[in-house]
KETI-665488 format. One record per residue (C-alpha): x, y, z; chain; residue number from 1; residue in three letters. Coordinates in Angstrom, 2 decimals, padded with zeros to 5 digits, m for minus. Each point is the difference from the previous one (the first is absolute). Layout:
! KETI-665488
> X:Y:Z:A:NUM:ALA
...
//
This chain:
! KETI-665488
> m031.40:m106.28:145.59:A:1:UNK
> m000.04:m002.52:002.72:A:2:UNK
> m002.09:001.41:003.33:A:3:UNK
> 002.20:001.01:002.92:A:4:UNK
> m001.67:m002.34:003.40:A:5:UNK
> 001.45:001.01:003.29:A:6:UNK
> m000.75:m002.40:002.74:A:7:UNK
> m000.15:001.71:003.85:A:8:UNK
> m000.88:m002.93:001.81:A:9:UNK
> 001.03:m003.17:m000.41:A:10:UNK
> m001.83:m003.14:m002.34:A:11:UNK
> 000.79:m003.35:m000.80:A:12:UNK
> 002.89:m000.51:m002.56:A:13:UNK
> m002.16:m001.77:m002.25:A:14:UNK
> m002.07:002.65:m000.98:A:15:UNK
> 003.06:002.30:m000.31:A:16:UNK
> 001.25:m002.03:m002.81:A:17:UNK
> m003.41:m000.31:m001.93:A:18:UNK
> 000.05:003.96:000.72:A:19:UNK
> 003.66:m000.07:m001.81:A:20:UNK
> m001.22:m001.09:m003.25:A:21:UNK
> m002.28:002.73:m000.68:A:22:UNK
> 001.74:003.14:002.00:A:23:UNK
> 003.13:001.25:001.28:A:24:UNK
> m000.13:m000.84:004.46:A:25:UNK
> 001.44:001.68:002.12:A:26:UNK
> 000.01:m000.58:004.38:A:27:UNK
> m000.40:002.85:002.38:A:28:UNK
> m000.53:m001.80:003.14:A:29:UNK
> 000.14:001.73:003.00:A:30:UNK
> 000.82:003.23:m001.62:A:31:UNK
> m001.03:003.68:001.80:A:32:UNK
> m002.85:001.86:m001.03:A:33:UNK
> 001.87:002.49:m001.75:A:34:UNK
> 001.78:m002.75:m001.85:A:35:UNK
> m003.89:m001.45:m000.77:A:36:UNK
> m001.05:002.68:m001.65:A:37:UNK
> 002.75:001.04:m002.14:A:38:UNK
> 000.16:m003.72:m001.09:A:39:UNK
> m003.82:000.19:m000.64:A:40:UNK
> 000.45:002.88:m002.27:A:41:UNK
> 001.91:m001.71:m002.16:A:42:UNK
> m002.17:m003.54:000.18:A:43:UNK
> m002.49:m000.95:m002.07:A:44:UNK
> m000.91:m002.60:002.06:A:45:UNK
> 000.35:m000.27:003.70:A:46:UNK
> m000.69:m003.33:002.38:A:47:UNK
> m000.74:000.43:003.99:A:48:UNK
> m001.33:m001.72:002.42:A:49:UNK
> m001.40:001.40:003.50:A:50:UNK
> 002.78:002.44:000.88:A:51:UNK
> 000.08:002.68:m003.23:A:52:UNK
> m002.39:002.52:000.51:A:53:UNK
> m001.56:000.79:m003.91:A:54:UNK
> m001.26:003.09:001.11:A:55:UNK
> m000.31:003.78:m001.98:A:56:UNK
> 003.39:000.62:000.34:A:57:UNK
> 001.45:m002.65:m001.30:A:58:UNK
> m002.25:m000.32:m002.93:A:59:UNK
> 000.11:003.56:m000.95:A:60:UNK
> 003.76:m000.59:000.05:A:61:UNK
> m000.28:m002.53:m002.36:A:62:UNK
> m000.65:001.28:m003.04:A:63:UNK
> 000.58:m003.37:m002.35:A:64:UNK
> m001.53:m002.43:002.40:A:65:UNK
> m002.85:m002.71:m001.50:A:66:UNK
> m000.53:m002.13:002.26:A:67:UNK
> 000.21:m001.11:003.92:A:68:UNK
> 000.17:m003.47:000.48:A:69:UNK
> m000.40:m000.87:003.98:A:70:UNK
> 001.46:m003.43:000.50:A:71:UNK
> m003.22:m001.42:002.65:A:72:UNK
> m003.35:001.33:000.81:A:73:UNK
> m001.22:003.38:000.92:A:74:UNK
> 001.21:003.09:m001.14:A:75:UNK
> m000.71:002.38:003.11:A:76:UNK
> 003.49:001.30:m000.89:A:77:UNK
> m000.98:001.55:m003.11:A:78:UNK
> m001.96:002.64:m000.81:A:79:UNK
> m002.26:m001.64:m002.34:A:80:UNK
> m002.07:003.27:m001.04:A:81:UNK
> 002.97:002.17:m001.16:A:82:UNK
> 001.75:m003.30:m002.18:A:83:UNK
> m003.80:m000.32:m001.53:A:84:UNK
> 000.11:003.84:m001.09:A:85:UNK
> 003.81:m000.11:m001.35:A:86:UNK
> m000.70:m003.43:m001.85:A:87:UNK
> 001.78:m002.15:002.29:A:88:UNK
> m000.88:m003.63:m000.32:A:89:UNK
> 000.05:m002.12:003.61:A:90:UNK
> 000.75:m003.40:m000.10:A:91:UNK
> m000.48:m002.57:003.19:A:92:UNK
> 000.50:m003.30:000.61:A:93:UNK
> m003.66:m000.65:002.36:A:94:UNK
> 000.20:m003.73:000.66:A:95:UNK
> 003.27:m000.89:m000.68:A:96:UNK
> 001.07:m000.05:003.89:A:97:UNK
> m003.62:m001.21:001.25:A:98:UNK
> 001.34:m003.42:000.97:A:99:UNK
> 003.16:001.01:001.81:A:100:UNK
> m001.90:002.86:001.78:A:101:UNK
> m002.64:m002.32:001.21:A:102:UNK
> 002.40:m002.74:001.06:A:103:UNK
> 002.02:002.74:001.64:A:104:UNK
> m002.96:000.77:002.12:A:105:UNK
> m001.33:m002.84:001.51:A:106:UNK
> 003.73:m001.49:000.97:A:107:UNK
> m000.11:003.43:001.95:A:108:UNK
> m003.65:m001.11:001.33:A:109:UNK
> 001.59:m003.38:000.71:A:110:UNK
> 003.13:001.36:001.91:A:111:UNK
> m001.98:002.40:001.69:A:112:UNK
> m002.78:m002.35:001.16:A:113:UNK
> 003.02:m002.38:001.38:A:114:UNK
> 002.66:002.72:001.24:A:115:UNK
> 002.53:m001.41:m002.11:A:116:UNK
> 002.02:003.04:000.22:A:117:UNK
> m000.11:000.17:004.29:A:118:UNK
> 000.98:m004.15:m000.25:A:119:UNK
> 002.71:001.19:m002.16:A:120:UNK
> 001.58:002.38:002.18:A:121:UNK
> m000.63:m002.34:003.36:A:122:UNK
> 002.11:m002.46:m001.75:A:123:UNK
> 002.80:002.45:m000.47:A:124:UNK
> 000.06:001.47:002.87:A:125:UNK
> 000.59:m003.84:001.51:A:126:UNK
> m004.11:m000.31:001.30:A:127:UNK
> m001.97:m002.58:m000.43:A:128:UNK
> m003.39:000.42:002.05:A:129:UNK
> m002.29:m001.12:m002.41:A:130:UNK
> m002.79:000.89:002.37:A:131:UNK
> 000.86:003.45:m000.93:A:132:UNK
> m000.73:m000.06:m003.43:A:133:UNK
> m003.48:m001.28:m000.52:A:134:UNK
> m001.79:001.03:m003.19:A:135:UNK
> m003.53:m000.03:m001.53:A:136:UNK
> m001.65:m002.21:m002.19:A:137:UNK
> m000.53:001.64:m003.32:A:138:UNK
> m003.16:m001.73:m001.03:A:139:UNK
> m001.55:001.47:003.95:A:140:UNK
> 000.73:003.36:m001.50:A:141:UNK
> m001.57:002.71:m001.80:A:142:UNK
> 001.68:001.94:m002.93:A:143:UNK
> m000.80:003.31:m001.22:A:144:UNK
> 000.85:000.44:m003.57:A:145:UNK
> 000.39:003.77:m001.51:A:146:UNK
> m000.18:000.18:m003.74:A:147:UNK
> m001.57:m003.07:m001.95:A:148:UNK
> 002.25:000.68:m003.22:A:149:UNK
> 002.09:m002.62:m001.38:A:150:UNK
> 002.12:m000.66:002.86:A:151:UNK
> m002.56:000.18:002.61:A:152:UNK
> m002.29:m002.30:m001.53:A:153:UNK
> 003.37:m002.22:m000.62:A:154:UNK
> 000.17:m000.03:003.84:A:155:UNK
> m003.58:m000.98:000.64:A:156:UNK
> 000.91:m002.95:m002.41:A:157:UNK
> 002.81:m001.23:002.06:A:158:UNK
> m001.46:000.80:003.44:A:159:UNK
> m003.50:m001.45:m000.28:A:160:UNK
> 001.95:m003.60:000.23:A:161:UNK
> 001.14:000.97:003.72:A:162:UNK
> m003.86:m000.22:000.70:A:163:UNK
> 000.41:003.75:001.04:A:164:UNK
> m002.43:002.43:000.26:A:165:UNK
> 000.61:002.28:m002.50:A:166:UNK
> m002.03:003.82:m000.41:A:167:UNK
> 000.76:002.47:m002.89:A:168:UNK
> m000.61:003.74:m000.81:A:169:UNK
> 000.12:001.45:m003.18:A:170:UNK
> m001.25:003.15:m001.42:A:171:UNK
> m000.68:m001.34:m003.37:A:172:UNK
> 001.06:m004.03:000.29:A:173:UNK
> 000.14:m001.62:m003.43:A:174:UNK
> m001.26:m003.36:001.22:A:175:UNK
> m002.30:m000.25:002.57:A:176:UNK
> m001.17:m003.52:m000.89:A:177:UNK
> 003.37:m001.19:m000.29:A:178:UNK
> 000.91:001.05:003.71:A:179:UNK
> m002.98:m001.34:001.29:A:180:UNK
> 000.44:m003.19:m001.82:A:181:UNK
> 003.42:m000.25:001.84:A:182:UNK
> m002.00:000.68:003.50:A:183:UNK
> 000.66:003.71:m000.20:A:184:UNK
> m002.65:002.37:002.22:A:185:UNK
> m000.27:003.77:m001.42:A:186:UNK
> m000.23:002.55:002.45:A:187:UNK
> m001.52:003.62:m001.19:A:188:UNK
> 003.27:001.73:001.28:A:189:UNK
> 003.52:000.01:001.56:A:190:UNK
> m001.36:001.21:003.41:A:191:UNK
> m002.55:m002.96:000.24:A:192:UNK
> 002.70:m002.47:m000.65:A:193:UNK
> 002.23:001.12:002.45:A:194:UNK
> m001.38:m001.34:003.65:A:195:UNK
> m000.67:m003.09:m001.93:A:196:UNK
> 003.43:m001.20:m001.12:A:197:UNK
> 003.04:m001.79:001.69:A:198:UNK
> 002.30:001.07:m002.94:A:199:UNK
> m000.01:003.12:m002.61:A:200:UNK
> 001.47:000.09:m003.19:A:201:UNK
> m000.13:002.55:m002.85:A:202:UNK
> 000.51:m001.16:m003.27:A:203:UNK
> m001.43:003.41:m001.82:A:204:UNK
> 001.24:003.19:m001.89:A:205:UNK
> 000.43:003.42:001.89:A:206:UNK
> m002.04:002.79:m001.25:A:207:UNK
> m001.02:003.21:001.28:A:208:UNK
> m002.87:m001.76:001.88:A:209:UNK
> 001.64:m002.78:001.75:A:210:UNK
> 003.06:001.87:001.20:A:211:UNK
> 000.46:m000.76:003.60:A:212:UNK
> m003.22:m002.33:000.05:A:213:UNK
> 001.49:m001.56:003.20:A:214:UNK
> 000.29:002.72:002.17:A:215:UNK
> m000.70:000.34:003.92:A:216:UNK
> m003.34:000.03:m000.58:A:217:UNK
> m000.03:m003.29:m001.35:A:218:UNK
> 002.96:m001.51:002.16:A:219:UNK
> m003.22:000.79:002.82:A:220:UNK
> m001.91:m002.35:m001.43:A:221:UNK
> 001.99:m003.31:m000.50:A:222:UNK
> 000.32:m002.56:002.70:A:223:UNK
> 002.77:m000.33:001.64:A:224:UNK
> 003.59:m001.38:m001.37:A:225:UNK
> m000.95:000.06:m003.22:A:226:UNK
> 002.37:m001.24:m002.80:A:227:UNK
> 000.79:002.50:m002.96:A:228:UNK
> 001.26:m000.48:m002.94:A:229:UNK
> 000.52:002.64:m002.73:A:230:UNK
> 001.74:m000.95:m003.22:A:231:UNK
> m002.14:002.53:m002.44:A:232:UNK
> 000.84:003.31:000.73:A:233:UNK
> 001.37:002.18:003.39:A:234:UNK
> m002.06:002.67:m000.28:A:235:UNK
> m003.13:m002.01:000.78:A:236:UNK
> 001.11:000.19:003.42:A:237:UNK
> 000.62:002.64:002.13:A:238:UNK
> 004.11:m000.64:001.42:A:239:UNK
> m000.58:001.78:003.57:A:240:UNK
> m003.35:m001.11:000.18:A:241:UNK
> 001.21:m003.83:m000.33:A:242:UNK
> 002.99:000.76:002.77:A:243:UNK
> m002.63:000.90:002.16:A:244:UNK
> m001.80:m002.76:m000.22:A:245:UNK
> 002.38:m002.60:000.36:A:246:UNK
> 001.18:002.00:003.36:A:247:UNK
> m003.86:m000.55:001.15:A:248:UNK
> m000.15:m003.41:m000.45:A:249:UNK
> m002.46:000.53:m003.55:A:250:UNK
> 002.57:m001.34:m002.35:A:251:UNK
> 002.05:m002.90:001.59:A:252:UNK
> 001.93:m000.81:m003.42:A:253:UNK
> 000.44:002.15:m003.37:A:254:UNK
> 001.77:m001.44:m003.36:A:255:UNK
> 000.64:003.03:m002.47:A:256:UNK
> 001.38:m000.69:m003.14:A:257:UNK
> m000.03:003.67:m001.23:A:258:UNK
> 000.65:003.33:002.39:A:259:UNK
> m000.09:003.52:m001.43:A:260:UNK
> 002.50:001.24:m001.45:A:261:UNK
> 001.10:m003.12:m000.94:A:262:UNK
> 003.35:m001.04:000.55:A:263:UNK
> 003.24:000.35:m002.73:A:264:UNK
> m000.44:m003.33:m001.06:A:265:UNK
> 002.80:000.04:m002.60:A:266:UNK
> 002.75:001.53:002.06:A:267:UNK
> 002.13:m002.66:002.90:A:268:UNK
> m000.25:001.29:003.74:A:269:UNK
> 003.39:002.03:m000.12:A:270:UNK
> m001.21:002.53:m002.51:A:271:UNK
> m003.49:001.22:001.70:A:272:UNK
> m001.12:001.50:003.11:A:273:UNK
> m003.22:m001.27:m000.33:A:274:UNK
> m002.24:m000.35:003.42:A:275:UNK
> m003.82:m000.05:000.82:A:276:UNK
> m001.60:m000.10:003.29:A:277:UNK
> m002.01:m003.65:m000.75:A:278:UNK
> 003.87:m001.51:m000.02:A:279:UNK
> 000.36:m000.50:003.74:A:280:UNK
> m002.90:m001.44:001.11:A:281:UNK
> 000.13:m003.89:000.97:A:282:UNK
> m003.66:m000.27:m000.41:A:283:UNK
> 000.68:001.05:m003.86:A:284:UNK
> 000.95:m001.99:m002.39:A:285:UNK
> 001.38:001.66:m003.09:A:286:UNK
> 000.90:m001.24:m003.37:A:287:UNK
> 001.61:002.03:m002.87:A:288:UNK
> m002.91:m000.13:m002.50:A:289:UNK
> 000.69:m003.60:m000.91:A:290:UNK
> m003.50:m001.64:m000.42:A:291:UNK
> 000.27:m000.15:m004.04:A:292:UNK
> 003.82:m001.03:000.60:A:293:UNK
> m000.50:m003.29:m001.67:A:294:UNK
> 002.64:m000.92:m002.77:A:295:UNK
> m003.40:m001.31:m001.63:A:296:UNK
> m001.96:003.07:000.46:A:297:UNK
> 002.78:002.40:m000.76:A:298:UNK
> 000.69:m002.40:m003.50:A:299:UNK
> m003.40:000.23:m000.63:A:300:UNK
> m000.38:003.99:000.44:A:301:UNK
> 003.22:001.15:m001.70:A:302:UNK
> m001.26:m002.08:m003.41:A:303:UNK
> m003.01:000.77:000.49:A:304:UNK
> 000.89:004.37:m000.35:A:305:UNK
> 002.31:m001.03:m002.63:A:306:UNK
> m002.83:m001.12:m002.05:A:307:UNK
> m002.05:002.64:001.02:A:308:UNK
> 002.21:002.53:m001.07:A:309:UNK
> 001.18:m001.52:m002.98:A:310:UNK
> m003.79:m000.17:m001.35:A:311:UNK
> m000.72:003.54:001.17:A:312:UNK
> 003.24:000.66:m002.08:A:313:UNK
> m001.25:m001.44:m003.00:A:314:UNK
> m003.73:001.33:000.54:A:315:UNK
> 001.13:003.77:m000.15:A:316:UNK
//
């Protein structure tokens, strides 16, 4: 009896078709979260991404379910304790996005640093003054790096040719020695970091104990016109918090590639209402989620869970 796989979020064809060989696929992109669960019930096998919530209900719903295979890194979406007690196996894909994410984030250092996207818009609205739109020199800068996981110490790699400055917090880094090697400085916490930094990026997980981590409180402290960047997760930073601070002059740019809730990214504009109060602020720059949206990383995550799930298949 071949195992029943639905998909809820979408993955690279290529690992569909290894998928095909062992198990009967099915898609469910996009679908409600009534739909979700009654399709879970009947799944042995389910594959998500950031936007499925695992959570009690739809495991205990799910009575045939062996494994949840998240197609990335991080699995704040699923409730890790309850799939441990039912037997659940969880499958991720850690590193398989670490170069796309990292390249992701410093062209938004890069475009920041040079106000690509202000140029842009002079142009279009028929302005040239040049004098308008002068930038910053990344390598006079300081960077502020949250999380020193795989991507973050990717980004150290690539920035510490700019001749940046480049300071990290961690709460349990992997590599110190590595980071320094590259130039890195270690600071004892996220508040020291802050009045020190030009540009802030978080490249960590959420948990309960970082949730909100850059809050008013900590807006207080950075210099002025900082650059953000957040490409990890949106609850590391508190949404009204961050509107206030680019009305007081704290934040002068912010590039978010994930907001919470995230957006339906499997449905086209005409069949979702979908609005969030970061969308209509020039000084933000939002992208939908797209910093692993490389065909390479995306080839090389979908085959990746294939395997995975084939051997953990095999295994049981």
């Amino acid at each position: 009896m071949k195992h029943l796989i639905t998909i809820f979020e979408s993955i690279h064809p290529c690992g569909v078709s290894r998928l095909e060989e062992f198990a009967d696929v099915r898609f469910a992109l996009g679908v409600s979260r009534d739909e979700q669960l009654r399709l879970s019930s009947e799944s042995s096998i389910i594959i998500i991404k950031s936007v499925v919530q695992v959570n009690k209900e739809l495991l205990s719903n799910s009575p045939n379910l062996r494994i949840v295979a998240r197609a990335g890194t991080g699995t704040d979406n699923i409730d890790l304790e309850e799939t441990k007690r039912l037997g659940i196996k969880v499958l991720t894909v850690p590193e398989g996005n670490t170069i796309s994410a990292a390249e992701f984030t410093v062209m938004q250092i890069l475009f920041s640093c040079r106000r690509l996207l202000e140029a842009i818009t002079f142009v279009q609205n028929n302005d040239y003054r040049r004098q308008l739109l002068e930038g910053r020199e990344l390598q006079n800068m300081s960077i502020g790096l949250v999380g020193l996981g795989n991507v973050g110490m990717a980004v150290a790699e690539r920035l510490s040719v700019f001749g940046c400055k480049i300071i990290g917090w961690d709460p349990s880094p992997k590599d110190v020695n590595k980071f320094t090697s590259l130039g890195g400085s270690l600071v004892s916490s996220f508040d020291e970091m802050l009045p020190k930094i030009d540009i802030l990026s978080f490249h960590a997980r959420l948990t309960k104990d970082n949730y909100h981590m850059l809050s008013k409180p900590q807006f207080n402290l950075v210099k002025e016109n900082l650059l953000l960047i957040n490409n990890a997760r949106a609850g590391l930073i508190n949404d009204v918090d961050l509107l206030e601070a680019i009305n007081d002059g704290k934040v002068s740019t912010a590039f978010l590639d994930v907001i919470e809730p995230e957006p339906p990214f499997d449905l086209d504009s005409d069949q979702h209402t979908y609005n969030h109060k970061l969308l209509n602020n020039k000084n933000i720059i939002i992208t939908p989620h797209i910093g692993a949206s490389t065909i390479d990383a995306q080839k090389r995550i979908s085959l990746d869970l294939a395997s995975q799930i084939k051997e953990t298949i095999v295994l049981s």
